[in-house]
C-alpha positions in Angstrom: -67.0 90.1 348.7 -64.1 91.7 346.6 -64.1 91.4 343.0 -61.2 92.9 340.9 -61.3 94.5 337.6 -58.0 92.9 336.1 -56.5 93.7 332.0 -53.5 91.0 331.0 -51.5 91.9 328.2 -51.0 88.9 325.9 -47.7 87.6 324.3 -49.1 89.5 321.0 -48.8 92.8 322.5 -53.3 92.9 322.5 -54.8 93.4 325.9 -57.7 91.4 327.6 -59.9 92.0 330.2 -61.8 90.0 333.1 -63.6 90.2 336.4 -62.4 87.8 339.4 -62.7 87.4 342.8 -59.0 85.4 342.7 -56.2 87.6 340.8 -53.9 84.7 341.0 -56.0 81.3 340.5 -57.0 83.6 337.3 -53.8 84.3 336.1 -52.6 81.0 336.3 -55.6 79.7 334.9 -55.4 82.0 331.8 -51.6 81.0 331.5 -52.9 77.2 331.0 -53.5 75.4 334.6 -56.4 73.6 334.0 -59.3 74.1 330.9 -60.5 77.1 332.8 -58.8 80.1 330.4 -60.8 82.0 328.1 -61.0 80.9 325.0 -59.2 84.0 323.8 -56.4 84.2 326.2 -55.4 80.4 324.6 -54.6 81.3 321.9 -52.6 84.5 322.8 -50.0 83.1 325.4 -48.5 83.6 327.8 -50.2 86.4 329.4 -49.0 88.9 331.9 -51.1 90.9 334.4 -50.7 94.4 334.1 -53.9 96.1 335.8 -56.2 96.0 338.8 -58.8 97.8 340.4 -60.8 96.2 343.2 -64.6 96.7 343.9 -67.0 95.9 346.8 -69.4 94.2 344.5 -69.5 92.2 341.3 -72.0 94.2 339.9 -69.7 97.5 340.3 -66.6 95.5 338.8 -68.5 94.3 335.8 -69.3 98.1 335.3 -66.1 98.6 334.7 -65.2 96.0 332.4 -67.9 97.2 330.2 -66.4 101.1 330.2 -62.9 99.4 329.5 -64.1 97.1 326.5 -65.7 100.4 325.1 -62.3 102.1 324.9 -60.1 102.4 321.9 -56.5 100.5 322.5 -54.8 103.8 322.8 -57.4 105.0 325.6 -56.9 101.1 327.0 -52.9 101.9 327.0 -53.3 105.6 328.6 -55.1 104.2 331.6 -52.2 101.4 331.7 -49.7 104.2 331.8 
C-alpha cells in the first residue's frame, strides 16, 4: 500500500506534518469536513498542502515524519524550497 509523507502550511505561516494513505480526504479533512482534523490543524486554518513524498510502506513513511519533526523550521523551509 502507498502511504505519503505530506507537510501543510497553516493560515499562521507554522508548518504541520502527517502520514496518509489519501492526500486529498486528508486535506479536506484537516480544512474541516468532518471531526477527523488534528487537533492542531483546528485551530490554525485553513491549511494548504505544500509537500509530498510517497513510500511503499507505512512504517518507511512514519520514518520520515519523525526526521522531519526533528528539524528546525528553517531546515523544515529548505527542504520546502
Amino acid at each position: 500500500m502507498q502511504y505519503f509523507f505530506y507537510i501543510l502550511r497553516c493560515a499562521d505561516n507554522s508548518l504541520y506534518s502527517g502520514v496518509t494513505t489519501d492526500l486529498n480526504r486528508r486535506l479536506s479533512e484537516h480544512n474541516g469536513d468532518g471531526n477527523k482534523g488534528a487537533k492542531y490543524t483546528r485551530s490554525h486554518r485553513p491549511v494548504q498542502l505544500v509537500h509530498t513524498e510517497q513510500y511503499e510502506g507505512r512504517s518507511a513513511a512514519l520514518r520520515r515524519e519523525s526526521e522531519v519533526k526533528n528539524m528546525t523550521k528553517e531546515e523544515k523551509e529548505k527542504l520546502l524550497k
